[in-house]
C-alpha positions in Angstrom: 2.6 5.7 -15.9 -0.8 4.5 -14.5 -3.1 6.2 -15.9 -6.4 8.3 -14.8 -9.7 6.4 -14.1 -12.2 6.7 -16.3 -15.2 6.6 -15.3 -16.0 3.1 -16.8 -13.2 2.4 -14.9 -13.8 2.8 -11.5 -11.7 -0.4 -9.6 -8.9 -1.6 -11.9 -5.7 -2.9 -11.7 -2.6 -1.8 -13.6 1.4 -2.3 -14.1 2.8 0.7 -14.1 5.7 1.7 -16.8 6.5 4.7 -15.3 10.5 4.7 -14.3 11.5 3.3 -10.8 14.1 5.1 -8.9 17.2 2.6 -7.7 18.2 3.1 -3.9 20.1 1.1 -1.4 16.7 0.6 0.5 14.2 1.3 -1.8 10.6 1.3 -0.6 9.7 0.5 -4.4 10.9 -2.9 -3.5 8.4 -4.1 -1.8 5.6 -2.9 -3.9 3.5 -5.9 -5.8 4.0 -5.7 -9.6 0.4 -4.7 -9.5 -1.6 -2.1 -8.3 -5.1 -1.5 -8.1 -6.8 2.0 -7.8 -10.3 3.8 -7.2 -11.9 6.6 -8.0 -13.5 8.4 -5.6 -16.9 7.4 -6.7 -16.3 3.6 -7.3 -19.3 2.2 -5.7 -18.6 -0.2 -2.4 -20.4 -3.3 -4.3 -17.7 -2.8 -7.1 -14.8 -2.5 -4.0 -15.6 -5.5 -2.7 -15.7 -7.6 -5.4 -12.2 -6.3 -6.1 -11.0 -7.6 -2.2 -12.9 -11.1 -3.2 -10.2 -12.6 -4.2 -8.3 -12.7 -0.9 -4.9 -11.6 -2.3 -5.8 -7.5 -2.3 -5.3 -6.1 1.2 -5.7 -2.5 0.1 -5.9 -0.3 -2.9 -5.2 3.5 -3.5 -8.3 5.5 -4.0 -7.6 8.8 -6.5 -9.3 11.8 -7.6 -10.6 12.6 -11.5 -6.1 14.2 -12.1 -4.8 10.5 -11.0 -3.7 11.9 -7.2 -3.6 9.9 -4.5 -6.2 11.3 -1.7 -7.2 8.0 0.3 -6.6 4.6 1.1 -9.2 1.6 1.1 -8.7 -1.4 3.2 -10.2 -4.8 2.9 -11.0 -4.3 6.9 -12.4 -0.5 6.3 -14.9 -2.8 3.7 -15.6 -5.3 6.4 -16.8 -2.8 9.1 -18.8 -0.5 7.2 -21.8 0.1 7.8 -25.0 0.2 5.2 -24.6 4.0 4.8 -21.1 3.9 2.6 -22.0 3.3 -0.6 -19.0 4.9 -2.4 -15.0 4.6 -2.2 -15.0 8.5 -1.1 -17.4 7.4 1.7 -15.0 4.3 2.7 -11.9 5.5 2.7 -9.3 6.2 5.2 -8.6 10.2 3.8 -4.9 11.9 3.8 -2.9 8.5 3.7 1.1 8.1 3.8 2.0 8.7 0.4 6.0 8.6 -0.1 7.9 8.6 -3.4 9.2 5.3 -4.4 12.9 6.5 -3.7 12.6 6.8 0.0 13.7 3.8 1.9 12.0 0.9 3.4 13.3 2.5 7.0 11.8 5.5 6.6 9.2 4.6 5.1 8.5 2.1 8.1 9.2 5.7 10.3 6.7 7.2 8.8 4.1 5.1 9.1 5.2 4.2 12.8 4.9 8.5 13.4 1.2 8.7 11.7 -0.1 5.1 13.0 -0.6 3.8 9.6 -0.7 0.4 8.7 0.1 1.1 4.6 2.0 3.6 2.8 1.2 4.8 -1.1 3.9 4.7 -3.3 4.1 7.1 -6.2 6.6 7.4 -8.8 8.6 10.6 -10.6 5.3 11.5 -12.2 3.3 11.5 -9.0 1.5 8.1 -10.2 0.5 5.9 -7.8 2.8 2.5 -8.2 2.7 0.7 -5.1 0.8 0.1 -2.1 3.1 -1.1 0.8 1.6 -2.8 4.0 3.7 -2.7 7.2 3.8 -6.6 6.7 5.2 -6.2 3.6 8.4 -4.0 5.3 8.7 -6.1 8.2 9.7 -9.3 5.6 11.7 -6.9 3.4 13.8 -6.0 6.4 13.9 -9.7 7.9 17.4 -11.4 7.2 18.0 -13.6 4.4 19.9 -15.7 6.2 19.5 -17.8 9.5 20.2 -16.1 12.4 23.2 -17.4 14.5 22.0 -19.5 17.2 22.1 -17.7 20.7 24.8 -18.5 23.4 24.2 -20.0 26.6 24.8 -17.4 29.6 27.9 -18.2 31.2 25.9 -18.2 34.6 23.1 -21.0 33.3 25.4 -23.4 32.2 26.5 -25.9 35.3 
């Protein structure tokens, strides 16, 4: 389970160990094998050096239990302005949080419904072990294999 930031801990990333539920369509698939949290306090000088890297496009941003109450983009960093200055500040608040059981589908639903461009993904425990962009759906859901070439319409061929 990933554990509660402490307060020398403010950006971090973890693995989680918490158990992952199998599904047919499981949203938990498409979560890195990493995830990185804030606290609510994490100053925005400590944020962005986490999104320096280029490979983070969001993290999950929890309060002093370990519960997922915003989300943090590297865009929401990007357009601040100078009067931000923590995580809590910076932060989209009430994000798509779905367990990692639910599927990819409705998971892509759901953030379709609220206009969201992530979902947070918590496990049995209510730990947060994933954050899911819609990118990251769209390529889960996009066939493995070729598609089949279209036909010619009957009426364009001469």
């Amino acid at each position: 389970k990933v554990a509660d930031v402490a307060a020398s801990d403010l950006v971090r990333a973890a693995r989680t160990t918490e158990p992952l539920p199998e599904s047919r369509d499981p949203l938990v698939s498409a979560c890195p094998l990493e995830v990185v949290v804030a606290a609510r306090r994490a100053p925005t000088e400590a944020l962005r050096k986490a999104f320096a890297g280029g490979a983070l496009d969001a993290l999950a941003v929890l309060d002093g239990h370990g519960v997922p109450v915003g989300l943090l983009r590297r865009s929401d960093l990007e357009t601040l302005g100078g009067g931000a200055t923590t995580a809590a500040e910076a932060m989209t608040p009430d994000p798509v949080v779905l367990p990692a059981s639910e599927s990819a589908r409705d998971a892509a639903l759901e953030m379709a419904r609220r206009g969201a461009t992530h979902v947070l993904v918590v496990g049995w425990g209510g730990a947060v072990v994933g954050v899911v962009s819609a990118d990251a759906l769209l390529q889960l859901a996009a066939p493995s294999e070729p598609a089949e070439p279209e036909m010619e319409r009957a009426d364009s061929v001469a």
